[in-house]
Rosetta silent file (secondary structure, phi, psi, omega in degrees, C-alpha in Angstrom):
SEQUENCE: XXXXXXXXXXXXXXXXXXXXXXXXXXXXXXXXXXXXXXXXXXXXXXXXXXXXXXXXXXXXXXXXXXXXXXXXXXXXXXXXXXXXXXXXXXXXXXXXXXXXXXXXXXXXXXXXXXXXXXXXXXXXXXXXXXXXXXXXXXXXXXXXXXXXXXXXXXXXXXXXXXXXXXXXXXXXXXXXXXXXXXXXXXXXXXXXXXX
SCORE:     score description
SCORE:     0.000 S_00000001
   1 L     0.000  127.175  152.590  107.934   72.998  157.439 S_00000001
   2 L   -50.988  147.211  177.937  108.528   70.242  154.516 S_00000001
   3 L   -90.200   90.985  172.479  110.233   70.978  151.607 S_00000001
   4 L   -15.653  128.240  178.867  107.408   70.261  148.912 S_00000001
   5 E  -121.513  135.337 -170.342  108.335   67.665  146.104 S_00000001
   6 E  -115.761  132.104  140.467  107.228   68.373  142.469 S_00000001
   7 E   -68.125  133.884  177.705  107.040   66.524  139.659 S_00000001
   8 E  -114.040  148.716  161.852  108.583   67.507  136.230 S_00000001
   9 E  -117.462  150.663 -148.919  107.537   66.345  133.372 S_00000001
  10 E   -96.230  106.250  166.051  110.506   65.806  131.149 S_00000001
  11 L   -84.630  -32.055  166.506  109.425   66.417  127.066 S_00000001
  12 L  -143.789  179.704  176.251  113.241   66.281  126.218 S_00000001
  13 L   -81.842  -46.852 -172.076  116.530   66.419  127.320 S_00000001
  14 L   -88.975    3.924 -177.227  117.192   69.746  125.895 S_00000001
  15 L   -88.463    1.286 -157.664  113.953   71.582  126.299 S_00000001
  16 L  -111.860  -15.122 -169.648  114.117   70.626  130.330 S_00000001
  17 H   -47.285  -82.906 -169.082  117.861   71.512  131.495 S_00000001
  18 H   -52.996  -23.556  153.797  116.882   75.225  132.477 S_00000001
  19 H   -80.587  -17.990  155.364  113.730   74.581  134.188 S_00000001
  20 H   -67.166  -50.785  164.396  115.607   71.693  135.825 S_00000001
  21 H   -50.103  -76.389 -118.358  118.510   73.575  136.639 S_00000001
  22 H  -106.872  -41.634  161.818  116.587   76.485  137.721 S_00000001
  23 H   -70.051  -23.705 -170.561  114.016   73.822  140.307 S_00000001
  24 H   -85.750  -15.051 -176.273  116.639   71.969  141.521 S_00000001
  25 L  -114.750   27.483  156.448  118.238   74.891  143.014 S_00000001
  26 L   -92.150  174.256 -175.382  114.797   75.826  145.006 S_00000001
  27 L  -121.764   57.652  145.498  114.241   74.562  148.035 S_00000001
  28 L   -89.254  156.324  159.439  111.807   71.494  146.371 S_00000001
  29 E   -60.174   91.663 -155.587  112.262   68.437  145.808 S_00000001
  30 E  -120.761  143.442 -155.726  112.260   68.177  142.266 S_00000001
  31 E  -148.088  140.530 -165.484  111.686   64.812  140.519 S_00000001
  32 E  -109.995  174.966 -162.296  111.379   64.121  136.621 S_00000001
  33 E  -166.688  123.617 -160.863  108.907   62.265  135.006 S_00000001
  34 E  -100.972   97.942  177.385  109.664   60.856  131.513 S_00000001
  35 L  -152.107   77.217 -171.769  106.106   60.031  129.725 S_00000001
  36 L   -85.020   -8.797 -165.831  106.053   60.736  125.842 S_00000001
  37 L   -19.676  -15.049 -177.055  103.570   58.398  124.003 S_00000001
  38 L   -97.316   15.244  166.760  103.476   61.077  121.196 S_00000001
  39 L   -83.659  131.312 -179.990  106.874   60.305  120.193 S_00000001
  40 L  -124.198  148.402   -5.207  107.366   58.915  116.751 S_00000001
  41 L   -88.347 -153.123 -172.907  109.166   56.738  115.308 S_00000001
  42 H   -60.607  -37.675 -146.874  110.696   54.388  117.735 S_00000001
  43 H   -96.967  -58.981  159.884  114.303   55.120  116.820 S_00000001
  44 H   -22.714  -63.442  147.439  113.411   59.025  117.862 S_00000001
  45 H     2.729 -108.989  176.454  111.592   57.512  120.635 S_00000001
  46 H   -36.537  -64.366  175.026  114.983   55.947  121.982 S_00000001
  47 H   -42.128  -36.746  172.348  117.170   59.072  121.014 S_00000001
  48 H   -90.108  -28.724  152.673  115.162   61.267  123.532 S_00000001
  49 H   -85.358    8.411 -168.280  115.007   58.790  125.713 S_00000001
  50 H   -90.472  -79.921 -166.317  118.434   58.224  125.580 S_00000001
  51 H   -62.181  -24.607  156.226  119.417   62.403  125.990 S_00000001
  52 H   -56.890  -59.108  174.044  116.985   62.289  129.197 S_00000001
  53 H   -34.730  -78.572 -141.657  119.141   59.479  130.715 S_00000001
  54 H   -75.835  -47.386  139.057  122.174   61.364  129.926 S_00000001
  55 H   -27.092  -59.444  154.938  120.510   64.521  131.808 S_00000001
  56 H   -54.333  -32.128  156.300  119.706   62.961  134.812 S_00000001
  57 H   -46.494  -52.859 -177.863  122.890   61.793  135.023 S_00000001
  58 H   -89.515  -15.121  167.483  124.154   65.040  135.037 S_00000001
  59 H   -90.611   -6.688  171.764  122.124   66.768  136.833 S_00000001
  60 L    67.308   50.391 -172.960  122.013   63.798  139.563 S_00000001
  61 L  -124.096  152.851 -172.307  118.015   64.005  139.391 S_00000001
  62 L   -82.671   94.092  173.884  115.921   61.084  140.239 S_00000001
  63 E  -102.634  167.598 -163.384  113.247   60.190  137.008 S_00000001
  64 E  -114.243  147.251 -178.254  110.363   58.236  136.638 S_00000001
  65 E  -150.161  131.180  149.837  110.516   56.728  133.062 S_00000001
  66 L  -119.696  111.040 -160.772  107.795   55.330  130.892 S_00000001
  67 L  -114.349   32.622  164.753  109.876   53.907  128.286 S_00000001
  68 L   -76.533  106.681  171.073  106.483   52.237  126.703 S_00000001
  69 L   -79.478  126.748 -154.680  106.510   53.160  123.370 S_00000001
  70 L  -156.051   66.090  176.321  102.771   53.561  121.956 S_00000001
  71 H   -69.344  -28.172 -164.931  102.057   55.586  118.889 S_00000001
  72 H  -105.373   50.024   -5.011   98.740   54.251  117.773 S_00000001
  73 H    62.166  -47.704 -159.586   97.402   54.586  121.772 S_00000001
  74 H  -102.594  -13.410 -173.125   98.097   58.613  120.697 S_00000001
  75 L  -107.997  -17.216  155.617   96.993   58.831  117.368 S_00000001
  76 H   -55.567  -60.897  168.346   93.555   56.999  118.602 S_00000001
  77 H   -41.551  -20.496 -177.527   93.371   59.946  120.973 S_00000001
  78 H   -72.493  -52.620 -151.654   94.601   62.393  118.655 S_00000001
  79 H   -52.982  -45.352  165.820   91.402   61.091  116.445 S_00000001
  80 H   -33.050  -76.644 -166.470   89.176   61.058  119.717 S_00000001
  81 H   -59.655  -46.058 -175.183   90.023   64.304  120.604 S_00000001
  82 H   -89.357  -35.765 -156.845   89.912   66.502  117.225 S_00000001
  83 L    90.211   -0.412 -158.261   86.863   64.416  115.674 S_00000001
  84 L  -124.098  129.911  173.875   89.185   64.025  112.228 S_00000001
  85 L  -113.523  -18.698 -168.368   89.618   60.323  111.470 S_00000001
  86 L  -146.304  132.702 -141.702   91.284   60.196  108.830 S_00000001
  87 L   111.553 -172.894 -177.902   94.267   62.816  107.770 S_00000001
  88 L  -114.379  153.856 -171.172   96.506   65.074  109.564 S_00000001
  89 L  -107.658  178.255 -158.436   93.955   66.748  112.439 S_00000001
  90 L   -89.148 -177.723 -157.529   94.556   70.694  112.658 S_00000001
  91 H  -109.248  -35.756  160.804   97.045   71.571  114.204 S_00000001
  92 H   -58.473  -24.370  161.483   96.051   73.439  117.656 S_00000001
  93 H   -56.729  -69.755  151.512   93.610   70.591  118.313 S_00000001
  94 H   -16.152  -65.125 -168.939   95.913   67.926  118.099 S_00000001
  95 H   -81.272  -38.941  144.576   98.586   69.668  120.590 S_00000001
  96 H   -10.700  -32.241 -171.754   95.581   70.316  122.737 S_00000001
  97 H   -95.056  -32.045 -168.970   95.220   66.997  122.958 S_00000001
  98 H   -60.210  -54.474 -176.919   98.828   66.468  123.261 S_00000001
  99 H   -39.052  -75.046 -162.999   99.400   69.247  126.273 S_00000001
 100 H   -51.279  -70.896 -165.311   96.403   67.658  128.367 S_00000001
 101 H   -48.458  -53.259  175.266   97.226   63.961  127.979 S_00000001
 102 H   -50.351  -76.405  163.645  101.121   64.034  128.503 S_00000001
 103 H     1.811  -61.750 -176.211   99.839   66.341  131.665 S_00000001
 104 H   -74.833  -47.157 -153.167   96.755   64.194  132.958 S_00000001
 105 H   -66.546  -40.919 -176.761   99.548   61.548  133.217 S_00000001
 106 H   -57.010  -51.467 -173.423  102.067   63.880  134.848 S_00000001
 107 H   -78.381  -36.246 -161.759   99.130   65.004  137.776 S_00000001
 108 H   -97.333  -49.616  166.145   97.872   61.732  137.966 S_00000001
 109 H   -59.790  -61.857 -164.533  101.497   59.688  138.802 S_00000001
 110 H   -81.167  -24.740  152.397  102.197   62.681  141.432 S_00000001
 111 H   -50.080  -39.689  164.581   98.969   62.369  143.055 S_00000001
 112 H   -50.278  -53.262 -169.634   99.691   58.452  143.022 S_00000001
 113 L  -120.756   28.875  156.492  103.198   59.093  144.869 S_00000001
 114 L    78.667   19.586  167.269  102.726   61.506  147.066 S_00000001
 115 L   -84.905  133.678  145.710  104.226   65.319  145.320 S_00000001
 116 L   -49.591  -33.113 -176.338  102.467   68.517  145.950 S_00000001
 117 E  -168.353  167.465  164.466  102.554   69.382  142.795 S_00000001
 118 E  -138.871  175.992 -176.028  103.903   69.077  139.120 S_00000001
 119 E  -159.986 -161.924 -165.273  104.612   71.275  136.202 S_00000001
 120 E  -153.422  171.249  162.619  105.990   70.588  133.215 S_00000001
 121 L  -114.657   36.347  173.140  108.972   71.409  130.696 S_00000001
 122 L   -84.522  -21.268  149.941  106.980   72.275  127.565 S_00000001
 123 L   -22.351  -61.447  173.486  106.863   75.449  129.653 S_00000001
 124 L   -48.425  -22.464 -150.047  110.502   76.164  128.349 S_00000001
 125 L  -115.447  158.561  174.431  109.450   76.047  124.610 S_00000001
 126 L  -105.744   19.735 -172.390  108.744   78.880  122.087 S_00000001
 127 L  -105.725   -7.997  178.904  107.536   76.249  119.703 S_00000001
 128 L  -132.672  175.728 -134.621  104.358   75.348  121.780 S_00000001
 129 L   -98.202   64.927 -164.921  101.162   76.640  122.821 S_00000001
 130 H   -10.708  -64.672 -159.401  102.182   78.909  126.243 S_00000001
 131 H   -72.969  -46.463  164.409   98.657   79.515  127.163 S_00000001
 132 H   -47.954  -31.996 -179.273   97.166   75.902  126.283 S_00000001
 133 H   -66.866  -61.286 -154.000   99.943   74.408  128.632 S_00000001
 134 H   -75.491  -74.808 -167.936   99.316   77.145  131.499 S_00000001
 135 H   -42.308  -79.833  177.160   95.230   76.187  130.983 S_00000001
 136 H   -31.803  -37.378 -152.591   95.454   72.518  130.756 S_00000001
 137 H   -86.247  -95.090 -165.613   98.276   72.301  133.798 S_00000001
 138 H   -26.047  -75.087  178.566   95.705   74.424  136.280 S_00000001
 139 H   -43.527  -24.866  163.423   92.335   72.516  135.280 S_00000001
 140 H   -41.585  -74.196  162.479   94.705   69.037  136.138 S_00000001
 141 H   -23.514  -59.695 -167.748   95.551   70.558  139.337 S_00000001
 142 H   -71.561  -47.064 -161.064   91.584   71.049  140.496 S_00000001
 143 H   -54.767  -49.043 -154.784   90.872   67.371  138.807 S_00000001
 144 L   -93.222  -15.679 -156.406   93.805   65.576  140.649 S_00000001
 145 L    44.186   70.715  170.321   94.340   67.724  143.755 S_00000001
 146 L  -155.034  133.619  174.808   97.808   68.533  143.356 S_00000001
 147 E   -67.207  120.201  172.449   99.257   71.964  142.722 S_00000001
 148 E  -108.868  140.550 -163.567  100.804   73.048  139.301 S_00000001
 149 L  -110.659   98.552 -169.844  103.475   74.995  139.583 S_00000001
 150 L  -106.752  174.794 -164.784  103.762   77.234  136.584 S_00000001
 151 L  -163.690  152.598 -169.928  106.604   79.528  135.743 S_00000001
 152 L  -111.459   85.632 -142.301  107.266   80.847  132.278 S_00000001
 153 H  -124.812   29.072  163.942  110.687   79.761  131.591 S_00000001
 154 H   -47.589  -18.562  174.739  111.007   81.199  127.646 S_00000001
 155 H   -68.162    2.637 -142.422  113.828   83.494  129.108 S_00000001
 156 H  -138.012    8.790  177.338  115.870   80.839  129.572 S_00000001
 157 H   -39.150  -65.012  179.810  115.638   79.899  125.753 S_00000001
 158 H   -42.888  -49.277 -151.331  119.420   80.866  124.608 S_00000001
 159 H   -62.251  -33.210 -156.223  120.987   79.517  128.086 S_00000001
 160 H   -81.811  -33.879  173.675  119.068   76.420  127.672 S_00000001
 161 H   -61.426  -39.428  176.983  120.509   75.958  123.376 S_00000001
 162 H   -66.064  -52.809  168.530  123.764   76.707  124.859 S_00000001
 163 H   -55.420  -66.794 -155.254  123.609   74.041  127.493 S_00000001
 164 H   -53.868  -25.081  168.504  122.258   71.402  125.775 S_00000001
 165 H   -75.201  -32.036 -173.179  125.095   71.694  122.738 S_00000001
 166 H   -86.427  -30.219  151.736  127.495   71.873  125.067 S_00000001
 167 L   -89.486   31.814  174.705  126.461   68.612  126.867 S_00000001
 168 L    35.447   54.801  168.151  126.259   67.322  123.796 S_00000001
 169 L   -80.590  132.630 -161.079  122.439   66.251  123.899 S_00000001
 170 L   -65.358  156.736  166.976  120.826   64.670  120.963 S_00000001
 171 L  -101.452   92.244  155.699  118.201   68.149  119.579 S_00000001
 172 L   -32.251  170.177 -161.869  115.426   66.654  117.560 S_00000001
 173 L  -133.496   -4.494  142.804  114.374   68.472  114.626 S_00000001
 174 L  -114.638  155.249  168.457  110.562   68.087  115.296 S_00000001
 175 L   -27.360  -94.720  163.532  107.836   68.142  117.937 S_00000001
 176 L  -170.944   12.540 -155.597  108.093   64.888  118.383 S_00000001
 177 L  -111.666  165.227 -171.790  104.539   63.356  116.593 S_00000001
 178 H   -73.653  -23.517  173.085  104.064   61.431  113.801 S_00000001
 179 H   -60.954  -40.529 -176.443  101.785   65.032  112.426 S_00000001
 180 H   -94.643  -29.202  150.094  104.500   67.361  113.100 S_00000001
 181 H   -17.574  -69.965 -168.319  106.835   64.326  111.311 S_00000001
 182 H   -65.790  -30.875  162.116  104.804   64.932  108.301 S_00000001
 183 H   -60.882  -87.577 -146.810  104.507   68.497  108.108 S_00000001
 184 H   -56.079  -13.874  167.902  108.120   69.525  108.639 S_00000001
 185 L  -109.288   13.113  132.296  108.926   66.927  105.635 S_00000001
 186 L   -61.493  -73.492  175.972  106.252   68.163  103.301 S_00000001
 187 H    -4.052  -50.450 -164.166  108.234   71.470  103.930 S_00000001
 188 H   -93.606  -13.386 -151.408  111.165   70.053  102.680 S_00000001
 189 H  -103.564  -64.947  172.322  109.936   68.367  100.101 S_00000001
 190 H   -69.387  -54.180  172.288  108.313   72.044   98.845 S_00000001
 191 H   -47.822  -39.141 -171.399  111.296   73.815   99.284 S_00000001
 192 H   -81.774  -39.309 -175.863  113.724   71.667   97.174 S_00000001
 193 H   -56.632  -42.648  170.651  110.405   71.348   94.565 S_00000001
 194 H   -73.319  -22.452  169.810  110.657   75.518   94.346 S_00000001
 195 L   -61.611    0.000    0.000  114.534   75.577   94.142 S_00000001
């Protein structure tokens, strides 16, 4: 029997340790797969791809990196995808768009290079859309002929906060999009107007 090799795809350094951690010590092949196009701006960009690096390093795992940075490639697709040209697009639409695309890429490079399957580590977050993920990763699967291998790996929230501070990994403070940018600093902006 082969041991089956999966692709992960990597959304950060700290949302991926425990589903890394937790594959690598199956008995797959597990392989990471860097692909982010919704991150904004550049100098975020580089900080996450920077705290991946520094991950693979420590975990000694072999990644695939697309270190092309390409925001307005994601916000035509965001636009595509929702129908909303001009604006912030809602906000379940948008990461709909986000889930699949990050995904298609993810299915489509392990289908390219020979993995049984991929999954992803957006799994890991309690900030994203469980179910949207879980949909999107299966319908991939059928497209691409490759197997997605989900697992639910929200238990592994604390262990994974704990790790990532302790390897001192940069933590972003947003999704990563130029939409979820703008939101969380309208927030801030209305909190300090009501103090």
């Amino acid at each position: 029997m082969t041991t089956p090799r999966i692709l992960v795809h990597i959304c950060c350094g700290p949302c991926s340790i425990m589903p890394l951690k937790k594959m690598l010590g199956s008995s797959a092949e597990v392989w990471g797969f860097f692909h982010n196009p919704n991150i904004h701006p550049l100098s975020e960009f580089r900080k996450r791809l920077a705290a991946v690096k520094t991950l693979a390093a420590f975990l000694e795992l072999d990644v695939i990196y697309d270190e092309e940075y390409r925001p307005v490639a994601f916000v035509q697709g965001v636009r595509a995808h929702t129908g909303v040209l001009k604006g912030t697009p809602p906000q379940g639409r948008r990461c709909g768009y986000c889930y699949e695309a990050r995904l298609e890429a993810t299915a489509r490079v392990a289908k390219e290079r020979g993995f049984e399957g991929f999954t992803s580590s957006l799994l890991y977050s309690h900030s994203q859309n469980h179910e949207a993920i879980k949909k999107a990763g299966f319908e991939l699967a059928d497209r691409y002929g490759v197997a997605f291998f989900y697992e639910d790996f929200r238990s592994m929230w604390n262990a994974g906060i704990a790790e990532s501070k302790a390897l001192g990994l940069y933590r972003q403070r947003y999704c990563g999009c130029a939409y979820s940018r703008i939101e969380r600093d309208s927030k801030k902006k209305t909190i300090k107007t009501a103090s």
